[in-house]
KOLPA-356110 format. One line per 4 residues: number of its first residue (from 1); for each residue x, y, z of C-alpha. Coordinates in nm, 2 decimals. Layout:
% KOLPA-356110
NUM	X:Y:Z; ... $
***
This chain:
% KOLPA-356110
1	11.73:13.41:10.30; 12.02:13.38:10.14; 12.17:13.02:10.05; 12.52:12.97:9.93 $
5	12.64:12.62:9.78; 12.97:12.49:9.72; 12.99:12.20:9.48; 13.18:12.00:9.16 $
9	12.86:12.04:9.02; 12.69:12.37:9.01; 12.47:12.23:8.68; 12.32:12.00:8.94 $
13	12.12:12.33:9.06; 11.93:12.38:8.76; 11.64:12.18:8.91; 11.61:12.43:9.20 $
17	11.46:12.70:8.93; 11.16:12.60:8.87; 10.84:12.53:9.07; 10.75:12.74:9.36 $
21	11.13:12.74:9.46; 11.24:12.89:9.12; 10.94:13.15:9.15; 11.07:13.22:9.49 $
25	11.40:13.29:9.36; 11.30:13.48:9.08; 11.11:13.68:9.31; 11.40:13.77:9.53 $
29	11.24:13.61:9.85; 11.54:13.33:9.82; 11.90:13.39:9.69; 12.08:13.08:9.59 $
33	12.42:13.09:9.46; 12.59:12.78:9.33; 13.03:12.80:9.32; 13.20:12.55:9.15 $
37	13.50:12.45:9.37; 13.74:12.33:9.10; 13.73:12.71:9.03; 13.94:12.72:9.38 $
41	14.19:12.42:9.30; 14.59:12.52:9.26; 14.63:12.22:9.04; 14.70:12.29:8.65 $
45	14.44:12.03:8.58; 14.18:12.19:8.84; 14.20:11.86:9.02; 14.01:11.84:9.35 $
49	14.09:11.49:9.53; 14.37:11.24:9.59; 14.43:10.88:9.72; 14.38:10.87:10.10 $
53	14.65:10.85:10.33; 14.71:10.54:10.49; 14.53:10.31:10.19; 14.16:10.24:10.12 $
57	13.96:10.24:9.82; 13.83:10.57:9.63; 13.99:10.94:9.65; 13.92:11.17:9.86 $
61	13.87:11.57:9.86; 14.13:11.76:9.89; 14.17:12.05:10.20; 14.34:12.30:9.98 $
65	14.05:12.41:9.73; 13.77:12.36:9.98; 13.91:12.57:10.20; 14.00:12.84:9.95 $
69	13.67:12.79:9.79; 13.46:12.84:10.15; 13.70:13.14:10.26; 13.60:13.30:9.93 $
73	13.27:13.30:9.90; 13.22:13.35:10.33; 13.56:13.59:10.42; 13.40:13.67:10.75 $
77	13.23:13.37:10.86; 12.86:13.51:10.83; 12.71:13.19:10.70; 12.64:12.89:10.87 $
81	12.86:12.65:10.73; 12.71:12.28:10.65; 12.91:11.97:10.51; 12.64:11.67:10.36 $
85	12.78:11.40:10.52; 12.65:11.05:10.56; 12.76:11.06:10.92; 12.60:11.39:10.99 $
89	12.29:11.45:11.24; 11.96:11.32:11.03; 11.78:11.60:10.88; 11.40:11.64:11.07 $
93	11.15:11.85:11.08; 11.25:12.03:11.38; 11.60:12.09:11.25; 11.40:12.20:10.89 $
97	11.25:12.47:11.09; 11.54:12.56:11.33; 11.76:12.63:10.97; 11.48:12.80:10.81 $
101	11.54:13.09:11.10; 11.87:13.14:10.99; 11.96:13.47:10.71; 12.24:13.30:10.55 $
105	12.34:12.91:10.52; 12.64:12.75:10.36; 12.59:12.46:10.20; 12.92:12.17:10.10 $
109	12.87:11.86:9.88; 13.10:11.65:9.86; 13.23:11.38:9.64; 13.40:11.06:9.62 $
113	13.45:10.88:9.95; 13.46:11.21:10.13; 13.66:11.52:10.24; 14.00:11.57:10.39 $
117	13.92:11.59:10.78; 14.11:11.88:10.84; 13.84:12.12:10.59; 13.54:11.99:10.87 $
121	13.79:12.05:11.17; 13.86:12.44:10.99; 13.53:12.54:10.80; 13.23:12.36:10.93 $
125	13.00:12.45:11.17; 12.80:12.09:11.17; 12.76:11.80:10.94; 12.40:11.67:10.79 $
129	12.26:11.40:10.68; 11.91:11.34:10.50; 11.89:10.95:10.62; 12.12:10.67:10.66 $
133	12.24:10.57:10.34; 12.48:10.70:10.08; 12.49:10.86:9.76; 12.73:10.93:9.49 $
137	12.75:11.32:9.60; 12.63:11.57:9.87; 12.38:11.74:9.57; 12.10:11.58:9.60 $
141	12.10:11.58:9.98; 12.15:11.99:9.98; 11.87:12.03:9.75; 11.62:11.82:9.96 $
145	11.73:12.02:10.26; 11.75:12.39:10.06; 11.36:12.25:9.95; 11.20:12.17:10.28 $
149	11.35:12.51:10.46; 11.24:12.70:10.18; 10.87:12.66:10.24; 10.93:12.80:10.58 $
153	11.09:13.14:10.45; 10.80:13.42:10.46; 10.63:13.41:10.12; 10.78:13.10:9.92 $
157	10.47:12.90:10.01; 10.10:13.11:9.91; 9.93:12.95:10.26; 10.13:12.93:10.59 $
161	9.82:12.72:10.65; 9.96:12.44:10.45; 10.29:12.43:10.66; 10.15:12.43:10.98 $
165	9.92:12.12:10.91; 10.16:11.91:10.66; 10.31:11.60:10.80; 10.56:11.61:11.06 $
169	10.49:11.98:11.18; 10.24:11.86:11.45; 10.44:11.52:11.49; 10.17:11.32:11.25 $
173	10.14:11.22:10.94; 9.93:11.43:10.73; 9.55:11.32:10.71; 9.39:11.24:10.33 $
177	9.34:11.47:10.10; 9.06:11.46:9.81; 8.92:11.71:9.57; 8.69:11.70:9.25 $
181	8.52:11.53:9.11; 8.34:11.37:9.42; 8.32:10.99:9.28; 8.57:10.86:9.04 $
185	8.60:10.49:8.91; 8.32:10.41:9.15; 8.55:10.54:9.44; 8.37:10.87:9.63 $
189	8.50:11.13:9.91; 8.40:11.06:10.25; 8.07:11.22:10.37; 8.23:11.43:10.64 $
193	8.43:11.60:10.39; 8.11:11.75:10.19; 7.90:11.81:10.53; 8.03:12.18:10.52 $
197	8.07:12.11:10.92; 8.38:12.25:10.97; 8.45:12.07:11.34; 8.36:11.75:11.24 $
201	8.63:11.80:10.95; 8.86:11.88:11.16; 8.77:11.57:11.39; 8.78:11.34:11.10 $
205	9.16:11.48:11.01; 9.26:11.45:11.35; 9.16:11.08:11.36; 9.29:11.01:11.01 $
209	9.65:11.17:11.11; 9.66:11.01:11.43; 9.52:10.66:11.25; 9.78:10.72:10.98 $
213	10.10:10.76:11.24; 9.99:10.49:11.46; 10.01:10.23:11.13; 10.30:10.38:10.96 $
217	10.51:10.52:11.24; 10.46:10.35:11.56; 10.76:10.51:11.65; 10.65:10.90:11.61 $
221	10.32:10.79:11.73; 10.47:10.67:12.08; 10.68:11.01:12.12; 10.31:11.20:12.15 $
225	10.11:10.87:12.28; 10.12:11.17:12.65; 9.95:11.45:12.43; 9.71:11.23:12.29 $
229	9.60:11.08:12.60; 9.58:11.39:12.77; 9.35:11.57:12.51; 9.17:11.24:12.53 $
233	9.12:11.28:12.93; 9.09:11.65:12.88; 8.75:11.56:12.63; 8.62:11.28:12.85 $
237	8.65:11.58:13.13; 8.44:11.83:12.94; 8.17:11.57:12.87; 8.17:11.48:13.20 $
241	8.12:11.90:13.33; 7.82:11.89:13.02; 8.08:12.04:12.77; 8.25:12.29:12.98 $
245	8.61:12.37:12.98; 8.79:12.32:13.24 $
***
């Protein structure tokens, strides 16, 4: 996959080299590519924003260099473009996974109180946001998106495994985790967990997520309250036949 990013502060990036992102990177399984936009401003003093039209507090970014900048680095429109914007679609898991399909994205942060609306109207193919708040900058909201597609791109992540049962990908929280040593400060792992029964593991974790979800998010657990019933009637069915499908 191939990521482009068009910011005011390409530094910002750094972060995204190390961990398994960076080795990912280094390994050539994810291109990223950060452009510095003042690079694109026609302004002696590579200035990139101005007061808005009409009044209002802040500045906002100018069209010119955004537009220059995007045209540059994407001349014939192969990227998907995306603009971090407060006011965008919220980021989710199913939208993680619908971007992580995609060979080349284009990534915009912006600044100050915003951009000129005539760059989104020209150059972007949807705005996103990562939740409803707002920050200082679009940076840290690319590189929490660029992060969770990543570990759906073929060979960032060493277990596909570890995707497909993490929280969110089945609609639940994920279940607890433990590992050695087997008691610490008096506290031990549950029993299930060390009865090498692999199906009454994978009970207890599908009674912990769905435990989990209903406490935490009511609201995700109420979207799949119909699947859960319905496995429930389809096991009260299979006891009733003696433990035959059907």
């Amino acid at each position: 996959m191939k990521i482009k990013v068009a910011t005011l502060f390409p530094e910002s990036f750094d972060c995204m080299h190390v961990g398994i992102i960076g080795r990912a990177i280094e390994k050539g399984i994810l291109e990223l590519e950060c452009v510095n936009i003042r690079d694109y401003s026609k302004d002696k003093h590579r200035k990139t924003d101005d007061a808005p039209f009409g009044g209002g507090a802040g500045m906002v970014m100018t069209v010119q260099p955004l537009h220059d900048c995007v045209n540059a680095i994407d001349p014939d429109r192969e990227y998907r473009r995306i603009y971090m914007s407060p006011r965008g679609a919220t980021l989710c898991q199913q939208k993680v996974v619908e971007l992580s399909k995609a060979d080349k994205l284009l990534f915009v942060c912006g600044s100050y109180e915003g951009v000129d609306e005539r760059f989104i109207e020209l150059d972007i193919d949807e705005e996103l946001s990562i939740g409803d708040y707002v920050l200082t900058g679009g940076e840290l909201p690319c590189m929490v998106t660029v992060n969770a597609i990543a570990r759906y791109v073929d060979g960032v992540l060493g277990s596909e495994q570890s995707v497909e049962e993490e929280s969110f990908s089945q609609g639940l929280l994920e279940y607890p985790q433990y590992t050695r040593p087997a008691v610490f400060e008096g506290l031990g792992v549950p029993e299930v967990l060390l009865s090498g029964d692999h199906a009454k593991v994978a009970a207890w974790r599908r009674e912990k997520q769905l435990e989990i979800t209903r406490e935490r998010r009511p609201d995700m657990y109420e979207k799949i309250r119909p699947l859960i019933e319905a496995e429930a009637a389809k096991r009260a069915k299979r006891r009733k036949n003696g433990g035959k499908k059907g």
